[in-house]
C-alpha positions as CSV (number, residue, x, y, z in Angstrom):
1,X,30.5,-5.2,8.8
2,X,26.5,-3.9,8.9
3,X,24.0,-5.3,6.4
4,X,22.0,-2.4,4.9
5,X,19.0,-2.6,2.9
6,X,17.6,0.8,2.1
7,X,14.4,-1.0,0.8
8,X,13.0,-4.5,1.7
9,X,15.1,-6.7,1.9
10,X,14.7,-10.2,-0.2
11,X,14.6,-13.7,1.2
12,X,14.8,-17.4,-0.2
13,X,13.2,-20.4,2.3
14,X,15.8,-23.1,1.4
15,X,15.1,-26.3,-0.7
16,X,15.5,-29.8,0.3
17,X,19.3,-31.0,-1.6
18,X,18.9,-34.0,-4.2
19,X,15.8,-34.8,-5.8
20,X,17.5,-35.3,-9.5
21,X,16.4,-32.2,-10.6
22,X,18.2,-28.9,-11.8
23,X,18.2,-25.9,-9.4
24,X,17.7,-23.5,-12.6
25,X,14.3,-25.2,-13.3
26,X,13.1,-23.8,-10.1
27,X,10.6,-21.0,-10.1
28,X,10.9,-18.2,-7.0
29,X,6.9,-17.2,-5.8
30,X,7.2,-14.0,-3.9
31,X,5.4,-13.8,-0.6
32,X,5.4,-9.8,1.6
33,X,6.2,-10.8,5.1
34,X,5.9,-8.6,8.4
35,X,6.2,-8.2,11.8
36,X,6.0,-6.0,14.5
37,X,3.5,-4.5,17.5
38,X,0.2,-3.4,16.4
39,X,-1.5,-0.7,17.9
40,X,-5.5,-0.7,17.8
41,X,-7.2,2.2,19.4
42,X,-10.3,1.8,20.4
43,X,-13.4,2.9,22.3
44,X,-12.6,0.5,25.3
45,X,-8.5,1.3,25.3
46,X,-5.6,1.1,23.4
47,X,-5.0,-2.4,22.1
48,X,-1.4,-4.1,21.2
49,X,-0.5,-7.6,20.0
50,X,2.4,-9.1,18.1
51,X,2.0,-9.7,14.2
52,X,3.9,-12.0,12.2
53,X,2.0,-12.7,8.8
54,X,3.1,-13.5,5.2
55,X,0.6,-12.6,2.0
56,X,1.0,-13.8,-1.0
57,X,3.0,-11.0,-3.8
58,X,1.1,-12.0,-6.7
59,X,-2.2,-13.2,-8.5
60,X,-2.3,-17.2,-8.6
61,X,-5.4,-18.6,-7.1
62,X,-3.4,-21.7,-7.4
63,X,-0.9,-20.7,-5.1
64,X,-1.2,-20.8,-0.9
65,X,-2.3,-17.4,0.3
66,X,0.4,-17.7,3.1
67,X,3.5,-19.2,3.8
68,X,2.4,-20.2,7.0
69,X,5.3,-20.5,10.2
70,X,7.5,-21.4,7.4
71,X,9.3,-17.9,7.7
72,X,9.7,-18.6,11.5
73,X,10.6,-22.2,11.5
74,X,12.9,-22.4,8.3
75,X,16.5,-20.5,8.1
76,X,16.3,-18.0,5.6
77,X,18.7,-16.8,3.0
78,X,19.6,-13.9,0.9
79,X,18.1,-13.7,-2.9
80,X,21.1,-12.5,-4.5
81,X,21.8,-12.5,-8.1
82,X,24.1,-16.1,-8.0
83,X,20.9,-17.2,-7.1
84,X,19.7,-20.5,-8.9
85,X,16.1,-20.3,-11.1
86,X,14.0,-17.3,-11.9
87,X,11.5,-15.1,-9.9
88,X,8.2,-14.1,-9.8
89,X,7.9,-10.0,-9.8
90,X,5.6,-8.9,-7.1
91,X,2.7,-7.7,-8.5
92,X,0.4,-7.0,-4.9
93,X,1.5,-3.7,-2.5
94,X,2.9,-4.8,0.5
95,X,0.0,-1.8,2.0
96,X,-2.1,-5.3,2.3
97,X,-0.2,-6.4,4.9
98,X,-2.0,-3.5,7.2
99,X,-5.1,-4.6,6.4
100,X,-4.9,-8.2,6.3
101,X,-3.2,-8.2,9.6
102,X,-5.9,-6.1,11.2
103,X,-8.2,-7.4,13.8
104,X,-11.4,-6.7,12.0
105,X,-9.7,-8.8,8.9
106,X,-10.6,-12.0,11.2
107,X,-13.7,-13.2,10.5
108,X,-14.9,-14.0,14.0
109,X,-13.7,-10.7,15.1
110,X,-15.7,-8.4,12.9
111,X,-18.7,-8.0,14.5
112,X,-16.5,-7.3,17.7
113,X,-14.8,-4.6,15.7
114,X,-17.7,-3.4,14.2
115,X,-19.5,-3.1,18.0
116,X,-15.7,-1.6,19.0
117,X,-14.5,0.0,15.9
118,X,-10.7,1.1,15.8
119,X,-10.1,4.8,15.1
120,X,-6.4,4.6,14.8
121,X,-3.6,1.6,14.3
122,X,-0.3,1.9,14.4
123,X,2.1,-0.6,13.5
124,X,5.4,-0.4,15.7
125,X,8.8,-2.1,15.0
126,X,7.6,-3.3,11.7
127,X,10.1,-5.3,9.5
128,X,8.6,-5.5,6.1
129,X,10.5,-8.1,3.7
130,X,10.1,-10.8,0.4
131,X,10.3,-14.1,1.1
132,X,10.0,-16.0,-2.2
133,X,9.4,-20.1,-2.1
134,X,10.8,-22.1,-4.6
135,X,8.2,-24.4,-6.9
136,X,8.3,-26.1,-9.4
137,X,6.6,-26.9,-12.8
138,X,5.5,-30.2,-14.1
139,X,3.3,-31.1,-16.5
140,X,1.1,-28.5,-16.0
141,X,1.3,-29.0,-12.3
142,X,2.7,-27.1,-9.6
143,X,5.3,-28.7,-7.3
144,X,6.0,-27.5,-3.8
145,X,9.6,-27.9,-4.3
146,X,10.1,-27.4,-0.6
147,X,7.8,-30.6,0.5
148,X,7.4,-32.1,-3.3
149,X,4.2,-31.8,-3.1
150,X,1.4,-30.8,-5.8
151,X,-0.2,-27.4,-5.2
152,X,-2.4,-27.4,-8.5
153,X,-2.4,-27.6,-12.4
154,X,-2.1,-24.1,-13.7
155,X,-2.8,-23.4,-17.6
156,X,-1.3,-21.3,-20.0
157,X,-3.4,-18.5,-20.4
158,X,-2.6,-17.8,-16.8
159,X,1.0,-16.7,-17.9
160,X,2.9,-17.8,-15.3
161,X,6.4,-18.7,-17.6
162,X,6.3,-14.9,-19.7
163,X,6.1,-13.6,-16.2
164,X,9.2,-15.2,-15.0
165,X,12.8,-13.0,-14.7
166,X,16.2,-14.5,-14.0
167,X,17.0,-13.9,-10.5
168,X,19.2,-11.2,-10.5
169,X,16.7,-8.6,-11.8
170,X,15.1,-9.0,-8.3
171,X,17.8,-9.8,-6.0
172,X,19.0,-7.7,-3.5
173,X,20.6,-5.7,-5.6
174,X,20.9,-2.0,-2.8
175,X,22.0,-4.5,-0.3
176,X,25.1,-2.8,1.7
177,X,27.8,-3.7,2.9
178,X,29.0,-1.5,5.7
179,X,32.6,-1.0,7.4
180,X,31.7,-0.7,11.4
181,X,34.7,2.2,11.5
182,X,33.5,5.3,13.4
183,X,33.2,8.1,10.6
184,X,34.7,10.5,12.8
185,X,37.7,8.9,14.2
186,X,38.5,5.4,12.5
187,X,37.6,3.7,15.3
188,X,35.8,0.2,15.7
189,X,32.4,1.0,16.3
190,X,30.2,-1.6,18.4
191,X,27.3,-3.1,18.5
192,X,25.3,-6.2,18.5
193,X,24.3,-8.2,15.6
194,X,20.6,-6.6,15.4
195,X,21.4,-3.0,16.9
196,X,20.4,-0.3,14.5
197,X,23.2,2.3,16.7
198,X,26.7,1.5,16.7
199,X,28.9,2.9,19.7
200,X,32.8,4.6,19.0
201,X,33.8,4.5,22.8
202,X,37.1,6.2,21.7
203,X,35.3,9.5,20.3
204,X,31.9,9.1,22.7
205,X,29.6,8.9,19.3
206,X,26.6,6.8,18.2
207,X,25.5,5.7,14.3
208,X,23.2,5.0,12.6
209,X,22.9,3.1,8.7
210,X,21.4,5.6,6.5
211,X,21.4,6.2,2.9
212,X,24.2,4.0,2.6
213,X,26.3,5.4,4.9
214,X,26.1,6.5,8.9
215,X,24.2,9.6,10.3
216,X,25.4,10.5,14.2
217,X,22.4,10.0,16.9
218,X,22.3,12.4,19.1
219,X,22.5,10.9,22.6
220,X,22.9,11.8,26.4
221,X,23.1,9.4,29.8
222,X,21.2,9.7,32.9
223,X,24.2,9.4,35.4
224,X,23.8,5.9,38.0
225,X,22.7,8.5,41.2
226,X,24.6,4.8,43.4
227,X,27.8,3.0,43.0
228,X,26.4,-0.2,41.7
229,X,28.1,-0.9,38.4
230,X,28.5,-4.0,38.3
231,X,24.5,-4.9,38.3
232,X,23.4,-1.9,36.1
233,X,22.2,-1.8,32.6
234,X,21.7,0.8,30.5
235,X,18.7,0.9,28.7
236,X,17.9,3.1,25.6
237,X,14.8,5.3,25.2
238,X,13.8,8.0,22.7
239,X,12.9,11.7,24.4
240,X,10.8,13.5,21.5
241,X,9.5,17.0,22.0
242,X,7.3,17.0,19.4
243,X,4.5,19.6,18.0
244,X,1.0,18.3,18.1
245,X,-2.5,19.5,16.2
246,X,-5.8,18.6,16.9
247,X,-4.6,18.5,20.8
248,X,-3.2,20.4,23.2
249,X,-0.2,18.9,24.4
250,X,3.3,21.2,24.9
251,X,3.8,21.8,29.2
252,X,3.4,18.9,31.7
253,X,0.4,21.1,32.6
254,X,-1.3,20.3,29.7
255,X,-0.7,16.6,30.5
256,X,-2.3,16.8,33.9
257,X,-5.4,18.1,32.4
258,X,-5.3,15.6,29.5
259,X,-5.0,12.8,32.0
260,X,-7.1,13.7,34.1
261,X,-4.6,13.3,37.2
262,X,-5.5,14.2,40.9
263,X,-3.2,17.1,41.4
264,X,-3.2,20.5,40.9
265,X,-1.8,22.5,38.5
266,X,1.2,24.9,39.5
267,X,2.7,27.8,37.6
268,X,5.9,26.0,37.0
269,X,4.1,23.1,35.3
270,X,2.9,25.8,32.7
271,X,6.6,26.4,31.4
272,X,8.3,23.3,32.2
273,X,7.9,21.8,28.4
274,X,6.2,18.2,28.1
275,X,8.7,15.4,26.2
276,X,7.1,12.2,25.3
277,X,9.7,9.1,26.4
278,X,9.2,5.9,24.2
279,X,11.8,2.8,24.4
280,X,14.2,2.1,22.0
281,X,14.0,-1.3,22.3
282,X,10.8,-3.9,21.7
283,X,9.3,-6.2,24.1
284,X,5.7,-7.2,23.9
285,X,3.2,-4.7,23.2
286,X,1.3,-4.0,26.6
287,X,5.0,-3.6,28.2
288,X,6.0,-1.5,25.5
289,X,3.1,1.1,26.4
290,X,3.5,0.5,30.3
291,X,7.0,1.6,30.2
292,X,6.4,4.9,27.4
293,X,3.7,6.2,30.4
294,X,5.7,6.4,33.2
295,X,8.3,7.7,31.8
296,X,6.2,10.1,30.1
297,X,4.7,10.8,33.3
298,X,7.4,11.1,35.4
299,X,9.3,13.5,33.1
300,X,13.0,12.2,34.7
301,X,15.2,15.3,35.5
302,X,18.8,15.0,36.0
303,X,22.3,16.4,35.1
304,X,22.5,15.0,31.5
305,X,25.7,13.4,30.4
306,X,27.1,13.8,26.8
307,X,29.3,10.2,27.4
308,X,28.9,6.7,26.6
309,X,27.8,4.7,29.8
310,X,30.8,2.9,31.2
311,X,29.0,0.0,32.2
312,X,26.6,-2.9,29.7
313,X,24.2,-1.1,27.4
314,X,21.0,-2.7,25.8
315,X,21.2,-2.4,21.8
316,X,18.8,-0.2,20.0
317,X,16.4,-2.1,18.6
318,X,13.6,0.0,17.4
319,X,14.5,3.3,15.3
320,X,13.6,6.8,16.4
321,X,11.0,7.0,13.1
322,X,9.2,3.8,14.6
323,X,8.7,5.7,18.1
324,X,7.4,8.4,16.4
325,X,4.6,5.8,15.3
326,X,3.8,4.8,18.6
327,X,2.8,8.2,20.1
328,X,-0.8,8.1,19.0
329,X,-1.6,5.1,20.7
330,X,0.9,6.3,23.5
331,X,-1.2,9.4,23.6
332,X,-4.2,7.7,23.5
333,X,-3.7,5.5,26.3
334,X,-3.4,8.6,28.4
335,X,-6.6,9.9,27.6
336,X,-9.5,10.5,30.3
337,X,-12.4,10.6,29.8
338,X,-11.2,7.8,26.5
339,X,-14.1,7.4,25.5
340,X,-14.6,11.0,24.2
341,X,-11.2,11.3,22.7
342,X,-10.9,8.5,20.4
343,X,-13.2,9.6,18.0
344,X,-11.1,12.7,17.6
345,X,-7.7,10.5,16.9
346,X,-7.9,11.1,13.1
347,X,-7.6,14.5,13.6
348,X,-4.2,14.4,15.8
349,X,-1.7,15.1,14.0
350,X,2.3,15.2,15.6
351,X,5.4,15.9,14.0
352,X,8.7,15.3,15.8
353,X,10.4,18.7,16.5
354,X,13.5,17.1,18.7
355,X,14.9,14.1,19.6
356,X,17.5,12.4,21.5
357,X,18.0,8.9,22.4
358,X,18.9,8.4,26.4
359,X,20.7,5.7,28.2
360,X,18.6,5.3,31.4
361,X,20.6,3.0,34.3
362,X,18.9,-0.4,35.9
363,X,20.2,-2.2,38.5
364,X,19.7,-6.0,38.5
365,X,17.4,-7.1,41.3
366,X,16.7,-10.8,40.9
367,X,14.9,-12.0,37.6
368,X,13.7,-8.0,37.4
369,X,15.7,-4.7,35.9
370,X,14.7,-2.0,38.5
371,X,15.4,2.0,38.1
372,X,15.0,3.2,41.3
373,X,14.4,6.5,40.9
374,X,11.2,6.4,39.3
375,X,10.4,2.9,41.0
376,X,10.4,1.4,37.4
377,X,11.0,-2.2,36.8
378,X,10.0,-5.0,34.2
379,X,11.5,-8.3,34.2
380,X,14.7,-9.2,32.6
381,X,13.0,-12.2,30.4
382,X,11.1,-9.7,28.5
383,X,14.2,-8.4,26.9
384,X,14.9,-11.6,25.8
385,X,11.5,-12.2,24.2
386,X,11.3,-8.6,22.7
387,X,14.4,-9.4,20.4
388,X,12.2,-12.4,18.6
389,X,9.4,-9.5,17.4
């Protein structure tokens, strides 16, 4: 089965068993929590770093502006309507998230972002959800009902009990529950427990959860060019041709010039159409950006296969909308002289005219995944690490 939330999904952090006290009494505080690589394009280069915040969902000064590495450290469950207690509608967009997780939100930062402002961000892979903590009321205090401890006296005219709804009014209510049978053929479809495509070897097709049901993914394999199955992997990228304003941008010529790269410029690069390669997977941000500009760069030409790999394929972590995020920064990176184009980032503006996702082969070489071809490697750790973003 495949879990699928068509909006943000909604969490509960767990409270301590015993205490003498009835779970009904508890009250749910809602708290907007997110992750992913953020993107911060800048004068001096393209900036990435992992984000994983929490903000608070509503307007209590007497509540904790953040939950902290509670989110992390704590196993969290679904808020569904069997739920226990009542909940605290979010009252705050979760738009603050961007902001508050900016750079230039850090106070010892802003005169550095100031001196090096950021003309673009872009927030890849982001997983935007509710988390609500349970407290409790007594008194006229407020009880951390996950650490029984006081967090403040809160009065009446604050309106914290009319605000109050039973739990499942803001449960989980679109959560899906999703048969893994291929739509096309009946078959068990496969897939790891956080891959956003699911694999039918039996009819070669790939799917995606949307709308509450599946939508195919168009997909094609570069072919192993060397008989060495039993060290490959097959790692997924997304191939976007895509249609660009405010730059020039459509032949591999055009990408020479824009780099600035010490070769001339033939006929043939004129026609030969430019596609912008991002990974369909996350790993850390600098990585992420390394391995979208070579392949970018290299443009990888080969006799396309419309087949499942035969041998181990990587899941598909990050969707093809979220590549489509990273191209500014992608592009940006790519830039010479940068220092003249990033003031004119505002003004790019891409839309995705094609896409396709691609199964490139790696072979296995120690501790690092190698394609040989290009003379691309990273190391096989940072897969590992990638699927905790």
């Amino acid at each position: 089965m495949v879990i699928h939330c068509p909006r943000q999904c909604r969490y509960l952090l767990p409270v301590p068993e015993g205490g003498g006290e009835a779970a009904e009494d508890l009250m749910l505080v809602p708290y907007w929590r997110l992750r992913g690589m953020l993107f911060s394009c800048r004068t001096s280069g393209v900036e990435g770093r992992v984000v994983d915040t929490s903000l608070l969902a509503v307007r209590y000064p007497v509540l904790p502006n953040s939950l902290g590495v509670r989110p992390q450290a704590m196993k969290l469950r679904f808020l569904t309507s069997e739920t226990p207690g009542r909940v605290l509608p979010h009252k705050i967009s979760p738009r603050l998230l961007l902001s508050s997780a900016s750079p230039a939100s850090i106070p010892f930062l802003q005169e550095d972002a100031a001196l090096n402002p950021s003309f673009h961000e872009a927030l890849v892979g982001e997983a935007v959800s509710l988390i609500h903590t349970p407290v409790r009321l007594r008194d006229g205090l407020l009880v951390d009902a996950v650490l029984n401890r006081p967090l403040g006296r809160i009065t009446e005219e604050e309106g914290l009990a009319t605000d109050l709804l039973p739990s499942g009014e803001e449960s989980c209510a679109s959560l899906r529950f999703l048969p893994t049978l291929c739509p096309h053929c009946g078959w068990d479809m496969e897939g790891e427990k956080d891959a956003l495509v699911l694999l039918c070897r039996n009819c070669q097709s790939a799917w995606t959860a949307e709308g509450g049901g599946f939508t195919r993914v168009d997909f094609a394999l570069f072919p192993n060019p060397r008989d060495e199955d039993d060290a490959l992997l097959y790692l997924p990228f997304w191939i976007m041709r895509i249609e660009a304003g405010g730059v020039r941008l459509q032949s591999f010529a055009d990408l020479v010039r824009f780099a600035n790269w010490p070769r001339a410029v033939r006929p043939e690069m004129e026609e030969k159409l430019l596609s912008f390669w991002t990974p369909a997977f996350k790993v850390r941000p600098s990585l992420y950006l390394r391995l979208a500009r070579s392949l970018t760069s290299l443009q990888l030409r080969g006799e396309l296969e419309r087949r499942l790999p035969g041998g181990p394929i990587y899941p598909v972590t990050l969707p093809l909308r979220e590549g489509a995020e990273s191209l500014k920064p992608l592009i940006a990176s790519m830039a010479v002289p940068n220092r003249e184009f990033m003031p004119h980032l505002p003004k790019v503006r891409i839309k995705v005219r094609a896409a396709i996702l691609a199964f490139v082969p790696f072979v296995r070489d120690g501790a690092e995944l190698v394609h040989r071809p290009a003379r691309l490697s990273l190391g096989a750790k940072a897969l590992s690490w990638g699927r905790m973003i």
